[in-house]
N, CA, C and O atoms as a Tinker XYZ file with bonds, in Angstrom:
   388  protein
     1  N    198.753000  141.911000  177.444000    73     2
     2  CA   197.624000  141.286000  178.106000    64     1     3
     3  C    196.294000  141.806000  177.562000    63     2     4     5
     4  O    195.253000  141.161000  177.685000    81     3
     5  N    196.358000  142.897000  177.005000    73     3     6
     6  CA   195.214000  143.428000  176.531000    64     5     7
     7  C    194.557000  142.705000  175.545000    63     6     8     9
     8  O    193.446000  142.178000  175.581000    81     7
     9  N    195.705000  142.766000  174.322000    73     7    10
    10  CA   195.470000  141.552000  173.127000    64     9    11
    11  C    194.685000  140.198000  173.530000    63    10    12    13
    12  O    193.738000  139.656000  172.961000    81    11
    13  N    195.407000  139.818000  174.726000    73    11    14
    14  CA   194.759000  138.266000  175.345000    64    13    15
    15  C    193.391000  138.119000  175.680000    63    14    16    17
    16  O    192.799000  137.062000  175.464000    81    15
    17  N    192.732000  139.317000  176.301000    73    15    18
    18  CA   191.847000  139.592000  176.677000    64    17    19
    19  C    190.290000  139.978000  175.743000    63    18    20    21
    20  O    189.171000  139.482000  175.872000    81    19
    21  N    190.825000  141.138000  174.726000    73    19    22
    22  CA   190.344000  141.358000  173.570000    64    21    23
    23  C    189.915000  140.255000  172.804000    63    22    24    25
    24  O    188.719000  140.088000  172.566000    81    23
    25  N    190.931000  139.366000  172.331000    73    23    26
    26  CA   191.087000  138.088000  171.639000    64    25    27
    27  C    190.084000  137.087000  172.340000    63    26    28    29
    28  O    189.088000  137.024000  171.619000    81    27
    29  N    189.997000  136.604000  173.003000    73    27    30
    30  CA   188.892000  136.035000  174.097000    64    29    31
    31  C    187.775000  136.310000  174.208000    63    30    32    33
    32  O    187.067000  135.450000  174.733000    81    31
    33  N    187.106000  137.647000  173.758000    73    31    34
    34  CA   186.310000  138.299000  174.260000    64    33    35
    35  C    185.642000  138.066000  172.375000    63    34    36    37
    36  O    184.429000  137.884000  172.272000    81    35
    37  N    186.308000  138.087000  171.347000    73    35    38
    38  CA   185.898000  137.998000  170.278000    64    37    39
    39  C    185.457000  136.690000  170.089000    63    38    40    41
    40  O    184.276000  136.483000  169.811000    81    39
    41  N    186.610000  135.390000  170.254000    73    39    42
    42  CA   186.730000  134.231000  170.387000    64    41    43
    43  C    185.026000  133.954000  171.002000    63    42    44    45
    44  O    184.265000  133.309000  170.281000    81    43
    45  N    184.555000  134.463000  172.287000    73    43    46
    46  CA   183.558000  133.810000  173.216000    64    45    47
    47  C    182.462000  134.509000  172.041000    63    46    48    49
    48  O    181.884000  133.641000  171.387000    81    47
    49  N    182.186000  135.578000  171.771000    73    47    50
    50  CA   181.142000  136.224000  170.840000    64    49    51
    51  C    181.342000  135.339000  169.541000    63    50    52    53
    52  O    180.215000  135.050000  169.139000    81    51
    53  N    182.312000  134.791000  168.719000    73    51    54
    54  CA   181.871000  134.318000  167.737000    64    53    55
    55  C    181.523000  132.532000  167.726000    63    54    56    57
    56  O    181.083000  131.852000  166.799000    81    55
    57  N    181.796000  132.241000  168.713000    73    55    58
    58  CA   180.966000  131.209000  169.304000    64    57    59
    59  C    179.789000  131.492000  169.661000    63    58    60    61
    60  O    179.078000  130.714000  169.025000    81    59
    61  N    179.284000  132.001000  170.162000    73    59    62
    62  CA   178.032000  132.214000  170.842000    64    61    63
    63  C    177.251000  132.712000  169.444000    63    62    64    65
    64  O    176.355000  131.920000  169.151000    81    63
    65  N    177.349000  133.593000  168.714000    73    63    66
    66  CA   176.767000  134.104000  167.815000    64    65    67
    67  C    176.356000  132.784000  167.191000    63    66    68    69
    68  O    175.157000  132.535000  167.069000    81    67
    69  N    177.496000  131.726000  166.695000    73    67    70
    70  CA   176.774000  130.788000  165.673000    64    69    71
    71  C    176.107000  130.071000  166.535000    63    70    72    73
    72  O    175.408000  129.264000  165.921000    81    71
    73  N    176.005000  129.994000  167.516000    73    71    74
    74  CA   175.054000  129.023000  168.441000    64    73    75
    75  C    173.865000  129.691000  168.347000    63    74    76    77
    76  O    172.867000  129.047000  168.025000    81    75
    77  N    173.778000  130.982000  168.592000    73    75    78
    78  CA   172.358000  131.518000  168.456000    64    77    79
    79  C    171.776000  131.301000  167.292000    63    78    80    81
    80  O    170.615000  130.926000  167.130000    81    79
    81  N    173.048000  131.673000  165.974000    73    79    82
    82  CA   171.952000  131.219000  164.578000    64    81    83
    83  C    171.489000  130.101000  164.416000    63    82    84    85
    84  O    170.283000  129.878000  164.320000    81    83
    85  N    172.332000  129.295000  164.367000    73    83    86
    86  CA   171.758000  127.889000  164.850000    64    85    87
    87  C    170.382000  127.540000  165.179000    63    86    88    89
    88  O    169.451000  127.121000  164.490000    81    87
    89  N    170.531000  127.899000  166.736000    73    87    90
    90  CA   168.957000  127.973000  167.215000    64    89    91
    91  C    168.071000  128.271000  166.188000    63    90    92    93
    92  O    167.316000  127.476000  165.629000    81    91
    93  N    168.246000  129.864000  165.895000    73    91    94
    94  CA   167.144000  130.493000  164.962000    64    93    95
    95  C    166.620000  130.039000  163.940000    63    94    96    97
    96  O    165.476000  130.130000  163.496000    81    95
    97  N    167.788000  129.393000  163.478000    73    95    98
    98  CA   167.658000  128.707000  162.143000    64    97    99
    99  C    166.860000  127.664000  162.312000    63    98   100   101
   100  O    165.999000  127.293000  161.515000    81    99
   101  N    167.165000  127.110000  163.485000    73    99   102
   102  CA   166.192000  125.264000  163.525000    64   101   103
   103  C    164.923000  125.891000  163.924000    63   102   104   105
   104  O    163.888000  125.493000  163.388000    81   103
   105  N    164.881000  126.958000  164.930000    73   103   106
   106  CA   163.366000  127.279000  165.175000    64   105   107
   107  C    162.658000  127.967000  163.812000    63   106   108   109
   108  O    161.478000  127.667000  163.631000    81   107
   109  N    163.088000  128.577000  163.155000    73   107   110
   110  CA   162.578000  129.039000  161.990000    64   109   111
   111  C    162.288000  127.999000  160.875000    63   110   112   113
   112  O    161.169000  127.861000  160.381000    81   111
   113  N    163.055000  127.492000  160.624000    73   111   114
   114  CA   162.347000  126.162000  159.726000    64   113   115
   115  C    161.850000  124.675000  160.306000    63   114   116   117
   116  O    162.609000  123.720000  160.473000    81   115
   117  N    160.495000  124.682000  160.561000    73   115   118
   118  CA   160.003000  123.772000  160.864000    64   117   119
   119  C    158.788000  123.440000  159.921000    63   118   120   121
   120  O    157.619000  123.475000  160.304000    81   119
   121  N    159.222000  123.087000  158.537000    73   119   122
   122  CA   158.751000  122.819000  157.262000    64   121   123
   123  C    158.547000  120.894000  157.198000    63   122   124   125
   124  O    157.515000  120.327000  156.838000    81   123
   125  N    159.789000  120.229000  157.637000    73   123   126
   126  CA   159.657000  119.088000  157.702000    64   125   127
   127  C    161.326000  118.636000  158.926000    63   126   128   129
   128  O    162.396000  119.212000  159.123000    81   127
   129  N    160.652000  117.253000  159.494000    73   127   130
   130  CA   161.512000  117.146000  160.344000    64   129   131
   131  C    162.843000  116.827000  159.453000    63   130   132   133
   132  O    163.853000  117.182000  160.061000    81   131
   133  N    163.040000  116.413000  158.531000    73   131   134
   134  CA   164.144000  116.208000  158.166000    64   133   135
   135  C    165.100000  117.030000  158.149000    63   134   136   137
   136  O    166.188000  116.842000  158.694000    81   135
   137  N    164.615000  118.471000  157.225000    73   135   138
   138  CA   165.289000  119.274000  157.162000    64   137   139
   139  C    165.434000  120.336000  158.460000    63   138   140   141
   140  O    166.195000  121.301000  158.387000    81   139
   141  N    164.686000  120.077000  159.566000    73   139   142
   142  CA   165.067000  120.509000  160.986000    64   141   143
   143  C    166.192000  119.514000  161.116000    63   142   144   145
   144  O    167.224000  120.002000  161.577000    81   143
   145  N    166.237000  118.079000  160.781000    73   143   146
   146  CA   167.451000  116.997000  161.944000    64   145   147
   147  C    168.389000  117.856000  161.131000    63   146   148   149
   148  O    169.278000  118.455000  161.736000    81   147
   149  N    168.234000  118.033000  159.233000    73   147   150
   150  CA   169.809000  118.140000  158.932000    64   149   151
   151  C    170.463000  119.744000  158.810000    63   150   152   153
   152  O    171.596000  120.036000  158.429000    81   151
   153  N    169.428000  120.624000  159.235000    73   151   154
   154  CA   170.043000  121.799000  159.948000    64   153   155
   155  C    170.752000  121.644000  161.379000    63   154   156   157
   156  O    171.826000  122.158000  161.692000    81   155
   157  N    169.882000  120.775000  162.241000    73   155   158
   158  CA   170.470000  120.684000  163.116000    64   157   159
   159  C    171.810000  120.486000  163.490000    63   158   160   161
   160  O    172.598000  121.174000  164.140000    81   159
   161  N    171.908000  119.194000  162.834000    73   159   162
   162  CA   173.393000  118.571000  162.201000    64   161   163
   163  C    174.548000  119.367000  161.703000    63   162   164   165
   164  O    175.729000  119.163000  161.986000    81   163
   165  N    174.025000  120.387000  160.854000    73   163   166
   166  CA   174.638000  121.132000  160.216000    64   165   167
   167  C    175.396000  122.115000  161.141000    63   166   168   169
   168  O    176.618000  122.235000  161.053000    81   167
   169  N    174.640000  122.829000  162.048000    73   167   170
   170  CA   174.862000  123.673000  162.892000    64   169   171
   171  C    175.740000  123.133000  164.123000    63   170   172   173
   172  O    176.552000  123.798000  164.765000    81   171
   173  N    175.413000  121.819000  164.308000    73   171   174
   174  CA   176.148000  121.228000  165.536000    64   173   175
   175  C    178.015000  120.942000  165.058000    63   174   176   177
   176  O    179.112000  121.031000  165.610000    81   175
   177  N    177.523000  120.611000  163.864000    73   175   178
   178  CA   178.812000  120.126000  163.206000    64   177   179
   179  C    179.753000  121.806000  162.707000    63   178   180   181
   180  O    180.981000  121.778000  162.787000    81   179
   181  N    179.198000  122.869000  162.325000    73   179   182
   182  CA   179.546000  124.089000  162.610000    64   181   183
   183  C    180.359000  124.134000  163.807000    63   182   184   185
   184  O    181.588000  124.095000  163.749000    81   183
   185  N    179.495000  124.243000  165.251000    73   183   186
   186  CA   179.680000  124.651000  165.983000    64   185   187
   187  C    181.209000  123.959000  166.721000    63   186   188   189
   188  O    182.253000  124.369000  167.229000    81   187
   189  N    180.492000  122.580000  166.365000    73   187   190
   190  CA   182.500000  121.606000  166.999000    64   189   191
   191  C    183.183000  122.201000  165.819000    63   190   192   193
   192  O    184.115000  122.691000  166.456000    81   191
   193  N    183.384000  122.468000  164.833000    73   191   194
   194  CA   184.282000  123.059000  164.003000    64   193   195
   195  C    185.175000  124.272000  164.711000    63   194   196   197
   196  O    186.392000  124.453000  164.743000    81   195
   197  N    183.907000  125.134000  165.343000    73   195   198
   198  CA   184.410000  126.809000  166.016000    64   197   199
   199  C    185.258000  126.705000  167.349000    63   198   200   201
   200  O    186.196000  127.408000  167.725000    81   199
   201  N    184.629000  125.581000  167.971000    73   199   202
   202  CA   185.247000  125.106000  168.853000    64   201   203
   203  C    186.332000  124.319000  168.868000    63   202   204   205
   204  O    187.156000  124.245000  169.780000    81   203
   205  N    186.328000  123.707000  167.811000    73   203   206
   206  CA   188.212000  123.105000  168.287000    64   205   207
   207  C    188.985000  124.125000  167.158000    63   206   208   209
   208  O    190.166000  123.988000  166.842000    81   207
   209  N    188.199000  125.032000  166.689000    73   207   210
   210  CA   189.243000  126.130000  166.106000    64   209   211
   211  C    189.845000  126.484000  167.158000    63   210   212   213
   212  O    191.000000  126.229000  167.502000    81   211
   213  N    188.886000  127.205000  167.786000    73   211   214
   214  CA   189.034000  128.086000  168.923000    64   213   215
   215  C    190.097000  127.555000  170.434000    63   214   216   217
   216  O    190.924000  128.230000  171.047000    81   215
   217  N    189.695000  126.234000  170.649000    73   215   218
   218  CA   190.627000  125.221000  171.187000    64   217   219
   219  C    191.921000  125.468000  170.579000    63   218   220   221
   220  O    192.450000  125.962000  171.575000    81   219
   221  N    192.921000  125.499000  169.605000    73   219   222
   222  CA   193.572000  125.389000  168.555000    64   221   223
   223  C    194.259000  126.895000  168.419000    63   222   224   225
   224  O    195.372000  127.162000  167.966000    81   223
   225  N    193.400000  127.663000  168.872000    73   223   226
   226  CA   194.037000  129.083000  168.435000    64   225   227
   227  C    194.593000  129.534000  169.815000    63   226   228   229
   228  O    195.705000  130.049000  169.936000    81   227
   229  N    193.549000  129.253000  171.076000    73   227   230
   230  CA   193.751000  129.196000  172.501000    64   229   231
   231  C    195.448000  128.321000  172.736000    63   230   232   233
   232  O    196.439000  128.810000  173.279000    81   231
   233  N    195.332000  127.139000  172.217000    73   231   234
   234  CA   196.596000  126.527000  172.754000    64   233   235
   235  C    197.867000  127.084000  171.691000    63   234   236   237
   236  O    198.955000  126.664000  172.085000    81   235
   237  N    197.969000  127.974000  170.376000    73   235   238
   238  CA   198.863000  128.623000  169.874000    64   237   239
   239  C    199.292000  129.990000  170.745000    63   238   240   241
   240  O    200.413000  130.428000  171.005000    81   239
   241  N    197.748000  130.570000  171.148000    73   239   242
   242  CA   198.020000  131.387000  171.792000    64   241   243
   243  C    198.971000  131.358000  172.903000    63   242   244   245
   244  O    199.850000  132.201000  173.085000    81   243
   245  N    198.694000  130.124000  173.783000    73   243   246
   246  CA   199.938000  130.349000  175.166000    64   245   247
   247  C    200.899000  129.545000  175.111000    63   246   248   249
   248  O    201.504000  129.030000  176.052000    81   247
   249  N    201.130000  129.369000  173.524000    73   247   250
   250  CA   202.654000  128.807000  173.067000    64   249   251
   251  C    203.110000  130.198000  172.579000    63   250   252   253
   252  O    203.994000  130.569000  173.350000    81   251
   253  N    202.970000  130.767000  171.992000    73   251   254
   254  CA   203.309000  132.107000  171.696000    64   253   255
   255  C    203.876000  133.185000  172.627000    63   254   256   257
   256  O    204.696000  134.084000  172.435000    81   255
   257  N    202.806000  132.601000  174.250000    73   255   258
   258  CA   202.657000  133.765000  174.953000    64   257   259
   259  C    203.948000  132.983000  176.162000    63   258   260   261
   260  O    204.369000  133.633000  177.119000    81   259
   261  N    204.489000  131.298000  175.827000    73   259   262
   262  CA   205.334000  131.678000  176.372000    64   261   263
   263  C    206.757000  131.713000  175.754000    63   262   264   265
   264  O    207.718000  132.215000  176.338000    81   263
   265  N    206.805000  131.219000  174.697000    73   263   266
   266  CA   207.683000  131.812000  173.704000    64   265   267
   267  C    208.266000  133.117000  174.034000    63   266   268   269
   268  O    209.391000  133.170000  174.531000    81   267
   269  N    207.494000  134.309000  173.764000    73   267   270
   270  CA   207.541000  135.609000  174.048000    64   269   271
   271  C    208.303000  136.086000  175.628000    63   270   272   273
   272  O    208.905000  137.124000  175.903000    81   271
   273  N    208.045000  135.067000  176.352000    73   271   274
   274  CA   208.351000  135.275000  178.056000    64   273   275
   275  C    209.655000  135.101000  178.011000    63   274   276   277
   276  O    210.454000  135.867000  178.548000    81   275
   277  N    210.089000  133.650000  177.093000    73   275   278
   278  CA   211.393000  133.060000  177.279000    64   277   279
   279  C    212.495000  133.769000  176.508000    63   278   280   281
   280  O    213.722000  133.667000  176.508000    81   279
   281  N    211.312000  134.792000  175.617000    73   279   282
   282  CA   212.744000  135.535000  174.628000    64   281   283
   283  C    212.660000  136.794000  175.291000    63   282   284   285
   284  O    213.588000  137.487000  174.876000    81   283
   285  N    212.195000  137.210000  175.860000    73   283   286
   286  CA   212.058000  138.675000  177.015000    64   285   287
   287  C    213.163000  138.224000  178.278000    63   286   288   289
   288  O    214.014000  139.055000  178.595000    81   287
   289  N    213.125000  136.881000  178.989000    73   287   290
   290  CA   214.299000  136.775000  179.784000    64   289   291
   291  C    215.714000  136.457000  179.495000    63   290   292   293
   292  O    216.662000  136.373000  180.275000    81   291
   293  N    215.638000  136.226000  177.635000    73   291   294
   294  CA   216.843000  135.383000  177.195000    64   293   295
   295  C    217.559000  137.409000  177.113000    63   294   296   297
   296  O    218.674000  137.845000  177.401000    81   295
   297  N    216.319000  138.126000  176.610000    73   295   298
   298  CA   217.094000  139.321000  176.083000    64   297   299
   299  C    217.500000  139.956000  177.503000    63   298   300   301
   300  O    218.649000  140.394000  177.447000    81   299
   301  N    216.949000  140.119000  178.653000    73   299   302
   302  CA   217.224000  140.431000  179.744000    64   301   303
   303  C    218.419000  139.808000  180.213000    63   302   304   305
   304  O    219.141000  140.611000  180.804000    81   303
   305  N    218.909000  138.549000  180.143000    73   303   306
   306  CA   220.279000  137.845000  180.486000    64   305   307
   307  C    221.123000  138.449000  180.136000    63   306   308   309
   308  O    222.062000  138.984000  180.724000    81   307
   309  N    220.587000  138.358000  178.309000    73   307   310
   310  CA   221.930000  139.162000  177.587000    64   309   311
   311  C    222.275000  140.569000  178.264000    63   310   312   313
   312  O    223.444000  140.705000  178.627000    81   311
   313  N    221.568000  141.417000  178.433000    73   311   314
   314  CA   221.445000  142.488000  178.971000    64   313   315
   315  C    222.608000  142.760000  179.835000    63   314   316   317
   316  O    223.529000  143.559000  179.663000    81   315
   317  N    222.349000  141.814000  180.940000    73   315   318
   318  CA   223.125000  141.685000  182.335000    64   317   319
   319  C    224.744000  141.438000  182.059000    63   318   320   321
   320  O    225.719000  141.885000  182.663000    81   319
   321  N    224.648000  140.514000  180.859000    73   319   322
   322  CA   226.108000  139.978000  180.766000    64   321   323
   323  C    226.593000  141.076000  180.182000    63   322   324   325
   324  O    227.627000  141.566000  180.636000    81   323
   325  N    225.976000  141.633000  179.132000    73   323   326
   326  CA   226.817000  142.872000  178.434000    64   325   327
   327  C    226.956000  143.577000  180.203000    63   326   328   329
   328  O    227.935000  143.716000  180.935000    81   327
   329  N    226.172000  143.750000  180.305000    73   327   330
   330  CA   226.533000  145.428000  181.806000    64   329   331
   331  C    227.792000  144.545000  182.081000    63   330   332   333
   332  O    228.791000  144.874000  181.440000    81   331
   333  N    227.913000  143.477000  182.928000    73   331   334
   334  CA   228.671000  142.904000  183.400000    64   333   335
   335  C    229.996000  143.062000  182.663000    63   334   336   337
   336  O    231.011000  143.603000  183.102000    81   335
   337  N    229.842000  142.578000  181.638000    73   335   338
   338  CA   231.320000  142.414000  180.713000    64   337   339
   339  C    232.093000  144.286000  180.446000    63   338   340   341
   340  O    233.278000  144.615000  180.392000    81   339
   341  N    230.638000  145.277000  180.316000    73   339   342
   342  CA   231.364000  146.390000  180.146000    64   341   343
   343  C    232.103000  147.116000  181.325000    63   342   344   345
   344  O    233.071000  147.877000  181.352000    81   343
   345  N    230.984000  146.406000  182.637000    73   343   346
   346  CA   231.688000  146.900000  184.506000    64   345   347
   347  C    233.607000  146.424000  184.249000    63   346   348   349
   348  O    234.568000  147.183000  184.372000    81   347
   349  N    233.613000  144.897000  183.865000    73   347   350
   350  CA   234.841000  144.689000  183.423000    64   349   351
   351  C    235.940000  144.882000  183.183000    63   350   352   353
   352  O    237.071000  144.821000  183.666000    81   351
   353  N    235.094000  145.283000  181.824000    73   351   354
   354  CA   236.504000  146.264000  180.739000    64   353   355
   355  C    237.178000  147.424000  181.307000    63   354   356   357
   356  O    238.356000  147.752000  181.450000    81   355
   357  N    235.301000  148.277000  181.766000    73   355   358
   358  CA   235.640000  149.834000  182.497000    64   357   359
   359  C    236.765000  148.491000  183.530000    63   358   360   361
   360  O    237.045000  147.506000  182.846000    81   359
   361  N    237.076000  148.478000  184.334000    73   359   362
   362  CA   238.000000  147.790000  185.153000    64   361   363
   363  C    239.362000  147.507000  185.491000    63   362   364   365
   364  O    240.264000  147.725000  186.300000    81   363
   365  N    239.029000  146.895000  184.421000    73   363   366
   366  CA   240.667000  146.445000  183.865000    64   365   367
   367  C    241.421000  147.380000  183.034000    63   366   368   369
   368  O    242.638000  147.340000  182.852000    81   367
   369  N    240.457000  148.372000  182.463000    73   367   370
   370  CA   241.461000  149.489000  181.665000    64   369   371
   371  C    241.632000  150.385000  182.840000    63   370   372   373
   372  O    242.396000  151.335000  182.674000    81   371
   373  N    240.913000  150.220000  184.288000    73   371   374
   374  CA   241.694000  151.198000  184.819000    64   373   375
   375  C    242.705000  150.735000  185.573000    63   374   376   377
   376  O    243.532000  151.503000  186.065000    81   375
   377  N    242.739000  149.562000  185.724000    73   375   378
   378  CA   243.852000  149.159000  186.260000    64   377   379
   379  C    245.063000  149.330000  185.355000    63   378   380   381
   380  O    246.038000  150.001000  185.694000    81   379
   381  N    244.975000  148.764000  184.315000    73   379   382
   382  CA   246.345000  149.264000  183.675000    64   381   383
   383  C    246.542000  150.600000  183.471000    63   382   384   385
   384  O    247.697000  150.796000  183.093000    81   383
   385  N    245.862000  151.656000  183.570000    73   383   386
   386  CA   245.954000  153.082000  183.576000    64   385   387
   387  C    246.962000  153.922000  184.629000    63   386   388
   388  O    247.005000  155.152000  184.594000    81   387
């Protein structure tokens, strides 16, 4: 859970970061409107880029995370059946004993 958390926490900062340059960038060049619209553009079109990365990495993430769940209870089953099968054996070898 830590990872999840961490990961998120980078995810929200490197979004936000290019949004701020962005800004900076359009407020800093105001030379001609054009090249303000096609920074603008530029940056907006950046930014949906980061975002359906980020969309994209989010929905791998809790395929992964339940992946991971389903092979933690598959190994826990196994678990049980071995105990089970060895309660068994111990069992039946003492019966024939």
């Amino acid at each position: 859970m830590h990872y999840h958390s961490t990961y998120s926490i980078v995810r929200y900062h490197l979004i936000n970061k290019t949004a701020v340059f962005c800004r900076k960038s359009f407020s800093e060049r105001s030379a001609t409107p054009d090249s303000n619209f096609s920074l603008n553009q530029t940056c907006s079109k950046l930014a949906l880029q980061i975002c359906k990365l980020a969309a994209s990495l989010t929905r791998q993430e809790c395929k992964l995370e339940t992946s991971l769940k389903q092979t933690c209870r598959s190994d826990e089953v196994t678990t049980n059946l071995q105990q089970a099968s060895h309660v068994k054996l111990i069992a039946n070898i003492a019966k024939t004993e």
